[in-house]
C-alpha positions as CSV (number, residue, x, y, z in Angstrom):
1,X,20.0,16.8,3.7
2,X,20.7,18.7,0.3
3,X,22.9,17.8,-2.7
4,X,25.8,19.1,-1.1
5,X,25.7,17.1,1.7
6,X,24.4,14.2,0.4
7,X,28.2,14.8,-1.8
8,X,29.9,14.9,1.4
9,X,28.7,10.9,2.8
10,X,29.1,9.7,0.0
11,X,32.9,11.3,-0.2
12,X,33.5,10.0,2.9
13,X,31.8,6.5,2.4
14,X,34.4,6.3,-1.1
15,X,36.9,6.9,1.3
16,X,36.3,3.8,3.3
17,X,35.8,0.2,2.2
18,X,32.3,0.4,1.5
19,X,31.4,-1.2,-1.6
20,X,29.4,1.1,-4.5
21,X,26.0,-0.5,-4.0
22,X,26.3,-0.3,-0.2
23,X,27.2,3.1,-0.8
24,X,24.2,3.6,-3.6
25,X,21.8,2.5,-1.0
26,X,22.7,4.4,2.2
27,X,22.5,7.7,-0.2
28,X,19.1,6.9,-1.4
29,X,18.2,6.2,2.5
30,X,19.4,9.2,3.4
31,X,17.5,11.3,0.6
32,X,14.7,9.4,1.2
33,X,14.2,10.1,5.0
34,X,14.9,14.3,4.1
35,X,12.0,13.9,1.7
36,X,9.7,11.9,4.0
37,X,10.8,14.5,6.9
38,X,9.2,17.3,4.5
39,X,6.4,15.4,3.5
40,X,5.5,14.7,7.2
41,X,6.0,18.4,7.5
42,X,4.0,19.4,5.0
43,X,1.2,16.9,5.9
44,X,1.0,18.8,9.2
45,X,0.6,22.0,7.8
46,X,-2.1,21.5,5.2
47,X,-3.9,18.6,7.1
48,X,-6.9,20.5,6.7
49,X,-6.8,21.1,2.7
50,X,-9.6,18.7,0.8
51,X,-10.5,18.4,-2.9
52,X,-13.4,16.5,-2.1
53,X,-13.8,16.4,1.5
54,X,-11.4,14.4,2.7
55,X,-7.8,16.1,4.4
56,X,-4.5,14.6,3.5
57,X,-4.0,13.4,7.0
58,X,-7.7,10.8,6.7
59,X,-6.4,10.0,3.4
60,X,-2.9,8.9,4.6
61,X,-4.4,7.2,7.9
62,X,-6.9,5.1,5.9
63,X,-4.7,4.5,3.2
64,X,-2.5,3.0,5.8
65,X,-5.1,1.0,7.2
66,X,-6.1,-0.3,4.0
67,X,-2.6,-1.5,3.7
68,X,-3.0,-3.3,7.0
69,X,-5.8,-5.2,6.1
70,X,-3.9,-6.0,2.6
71,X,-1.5,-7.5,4.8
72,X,-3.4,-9.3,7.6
73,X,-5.2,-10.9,4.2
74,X,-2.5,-12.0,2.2
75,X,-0.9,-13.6,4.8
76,X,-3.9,-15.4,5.8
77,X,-4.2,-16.6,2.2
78,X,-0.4,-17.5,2.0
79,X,-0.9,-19.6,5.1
80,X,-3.8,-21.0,5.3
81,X,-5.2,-21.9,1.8
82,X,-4.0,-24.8,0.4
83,X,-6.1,-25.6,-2.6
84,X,-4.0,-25.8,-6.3
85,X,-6.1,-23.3,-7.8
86,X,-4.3,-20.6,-5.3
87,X,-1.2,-22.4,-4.5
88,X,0.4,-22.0,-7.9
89,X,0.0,-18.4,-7.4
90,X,1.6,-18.6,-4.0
91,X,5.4,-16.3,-5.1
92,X,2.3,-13.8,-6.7
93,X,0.9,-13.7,-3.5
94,X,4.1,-13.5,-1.5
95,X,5.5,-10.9,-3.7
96,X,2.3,-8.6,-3.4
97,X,2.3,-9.4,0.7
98,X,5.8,-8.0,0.8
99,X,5.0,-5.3,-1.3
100,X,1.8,-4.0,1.2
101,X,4.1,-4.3,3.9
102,X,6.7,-2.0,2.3
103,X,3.5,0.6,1.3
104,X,2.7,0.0,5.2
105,X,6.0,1.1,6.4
106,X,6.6,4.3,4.0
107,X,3.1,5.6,5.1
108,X,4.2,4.5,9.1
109,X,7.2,6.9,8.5
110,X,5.3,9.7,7.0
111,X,3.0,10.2,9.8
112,X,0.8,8.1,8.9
113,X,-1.6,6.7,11.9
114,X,-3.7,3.3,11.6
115,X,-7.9,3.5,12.3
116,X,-7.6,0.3,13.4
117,X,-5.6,-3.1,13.5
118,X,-8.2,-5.6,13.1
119,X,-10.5,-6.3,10.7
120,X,-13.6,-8.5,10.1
121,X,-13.8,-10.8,7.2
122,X,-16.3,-12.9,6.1
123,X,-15.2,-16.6,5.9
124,X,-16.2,-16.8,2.4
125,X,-13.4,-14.6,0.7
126,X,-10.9,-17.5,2.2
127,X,-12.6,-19.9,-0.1
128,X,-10.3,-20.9,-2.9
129,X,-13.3,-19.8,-5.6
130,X,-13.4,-16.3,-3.9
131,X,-9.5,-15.2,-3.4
132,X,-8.4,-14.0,-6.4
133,X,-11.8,-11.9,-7.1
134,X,-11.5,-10.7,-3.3
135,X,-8.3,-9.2,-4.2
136,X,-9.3,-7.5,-7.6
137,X,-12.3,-6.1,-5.8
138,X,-9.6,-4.8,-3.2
139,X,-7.2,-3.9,-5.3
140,X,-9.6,-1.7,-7.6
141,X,-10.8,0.3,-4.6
142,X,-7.2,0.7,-3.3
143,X,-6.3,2.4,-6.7
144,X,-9.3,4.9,-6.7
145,X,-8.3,5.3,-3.2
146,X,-4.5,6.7,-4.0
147,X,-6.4,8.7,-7.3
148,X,-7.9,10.4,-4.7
149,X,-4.7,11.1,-2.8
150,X,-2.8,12.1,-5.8
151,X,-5.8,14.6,-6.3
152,X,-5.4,16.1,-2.9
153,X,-2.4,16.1,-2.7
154,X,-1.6,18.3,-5.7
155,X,-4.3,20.5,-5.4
156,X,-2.5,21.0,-1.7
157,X,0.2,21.9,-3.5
158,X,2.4,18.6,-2.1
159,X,4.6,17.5,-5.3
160,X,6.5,14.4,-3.2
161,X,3.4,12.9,-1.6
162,X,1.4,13.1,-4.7
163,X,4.4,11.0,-6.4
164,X,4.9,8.5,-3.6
165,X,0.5,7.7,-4.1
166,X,1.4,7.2,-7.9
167,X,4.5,5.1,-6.8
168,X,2.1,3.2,-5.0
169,X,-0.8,3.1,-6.8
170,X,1.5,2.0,-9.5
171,X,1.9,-1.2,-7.7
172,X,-1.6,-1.9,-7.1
173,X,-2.6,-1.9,-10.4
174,X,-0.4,-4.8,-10.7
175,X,-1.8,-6.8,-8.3
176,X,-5.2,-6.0,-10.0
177,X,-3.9,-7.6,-13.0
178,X,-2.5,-10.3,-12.0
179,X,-5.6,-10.8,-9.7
180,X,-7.8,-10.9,-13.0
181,X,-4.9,-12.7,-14.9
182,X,-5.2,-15.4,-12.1
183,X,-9.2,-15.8,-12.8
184,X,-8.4,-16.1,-16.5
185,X,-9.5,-12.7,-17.2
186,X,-8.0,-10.1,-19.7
187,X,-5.5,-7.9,-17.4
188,X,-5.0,-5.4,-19.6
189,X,-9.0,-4.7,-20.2
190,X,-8.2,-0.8,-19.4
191,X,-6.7,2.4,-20.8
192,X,-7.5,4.4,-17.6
193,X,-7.7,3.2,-14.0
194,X,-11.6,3.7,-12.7
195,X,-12.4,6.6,-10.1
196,X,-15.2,5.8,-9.1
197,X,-15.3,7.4,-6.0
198,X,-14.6,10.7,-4.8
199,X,-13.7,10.2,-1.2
200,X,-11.6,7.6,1.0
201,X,-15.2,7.4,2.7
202,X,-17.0,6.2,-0.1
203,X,-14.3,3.5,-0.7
204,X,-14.5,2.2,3.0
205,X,-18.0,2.4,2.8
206,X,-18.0,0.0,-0.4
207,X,-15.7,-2.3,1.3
208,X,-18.2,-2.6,3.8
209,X,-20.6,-4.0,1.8
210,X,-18.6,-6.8,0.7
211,X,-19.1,-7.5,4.0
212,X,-15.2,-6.9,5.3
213,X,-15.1,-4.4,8.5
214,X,-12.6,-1.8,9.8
215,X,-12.6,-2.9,13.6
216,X,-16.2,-4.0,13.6
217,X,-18.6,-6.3,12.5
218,X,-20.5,-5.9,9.3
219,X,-22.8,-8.7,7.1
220,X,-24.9,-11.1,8.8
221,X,-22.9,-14.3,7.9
222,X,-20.2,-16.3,9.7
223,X,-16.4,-14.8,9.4
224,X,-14.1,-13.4,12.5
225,X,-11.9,-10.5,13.4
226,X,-8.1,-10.8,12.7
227,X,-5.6,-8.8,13.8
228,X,-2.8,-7.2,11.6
229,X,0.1,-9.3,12.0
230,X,2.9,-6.5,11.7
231,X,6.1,-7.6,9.7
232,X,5.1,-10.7,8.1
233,X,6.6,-13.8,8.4
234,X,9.3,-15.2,6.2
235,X,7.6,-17.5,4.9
236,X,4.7,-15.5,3.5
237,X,7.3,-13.0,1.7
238,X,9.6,-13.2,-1.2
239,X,12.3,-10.4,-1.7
240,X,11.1,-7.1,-3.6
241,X,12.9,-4.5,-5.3
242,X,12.2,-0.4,-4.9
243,X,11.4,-1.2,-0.9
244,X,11.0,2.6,-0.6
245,X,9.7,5.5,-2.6
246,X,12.4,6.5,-5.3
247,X,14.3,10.1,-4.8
248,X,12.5,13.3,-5.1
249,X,13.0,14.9,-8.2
């Protein structure tokens, strides 16, 4: 949908009884699904570009993944751990849940395609001592993760898909410092974000050896599978704004 008929809704939406934000929102919908509709287009035509090994399309289907497991985590946190020390962090954790979800979704509508739905955790990171350092570890490797999507993707040439990873990425990091804030750590400890890794391989690989799995088994003490829980519940979420990537400039 261009400018011009993006002009024309929202002429005939002012024509009706639609109220200004109603209108405001169905307009940035509707700009919003043309831009994902190139992206996905233009993730199917350079699915085979790489800056360091890695295509756009195992970048998008891990990142996507990773968001899964974000979710299926938080949620499990949310309702299941109970002690003070995590509990006073609870709308935190809610907001950030929400906020994975809504990274879950965008990445659903570009294309994206999920390497699995379950995931193996060691019992320990649901300890109360080990939540808030699970999630800063996560979080860290989720933001090298999209600094290496924002790489590929520009060098593919793919303006809108290198901004939605910054969009997202942007959120991240905020969940990395409240994660340390939460431990009594310096958030702001940082003038750049680490890249450590190179490829979404070497991130999944590092994961690994904290002993949480992508549909299989890794470590040799107790934990269990759990499945992604889709949307999640109401109770585990609190409202967020910006529930989609902003318009493409």
């Amino acid at each position: 949908m261009n400018p011009e008929q993006l002009q024309v809704v929202d002429n005939v939406l002012a024509d009706t009884s639609t109220d200004k934000p109603t209108r405001s929102a169905i307009l940035k919908r509707a700009a919003i699904g043309t831009a994902i509709a190139a992206g996905a287009g233009a993730f199917v035509n350079v699915k085979g570009a790489a800056a360091a090994g890695d295509s756009i399309e195992t970048i998008v289907n891990t990142a996507i993944t990773a968001e899964q497991l974000a979710v299926t985590y938080l949620t499990g946190v949310i309702e299941n751990v109970k002690d003070p020390s995590v509990t006073k962090f609870r709308t935190v954790l809610k907001a950030a849940n929400a906020s994975e979800y809504a990274h879950y979704e965008a990445l659903k509508s570009l294309g994206a395609k999920p390497l699995t739905s379950k995931f193996w955790a060691p019992d320990a990171v649901f300890e109360p001592k080990s939540v808030f350092p699970t999630i800063e570890f996560a979080e860290s490797m989720f933001v090298n993760a999209y600094l290496v999507g924002i790489t590929t993707f520009a060098e593919a040439g793919n303006s809108t898909l290198a901004r939605y990873a910054g969009e997202i990425l942007g959120t991240e990091a905020q969940h990395l410092a409240l994660a340390k804030f939460a431990q009594g750590m310096l958030p702001d400890d940082r003038a750049f974000q680490s890249f450590i890794f190179s490829s979404v391989g070497g991130i999944v690989g590092r994961i690994e050896k904290q002993g949480i799995g992508f549909g299989k088994r890794v470590g040799s003490g107790p934990g269990k599978f759990y499945a992604f829980p889709g949307k999640p519940p109401a109770a585990a979420v609190v409202k967020v704004r910006d529930t989609v990537p902003a318009f493409p400039r």
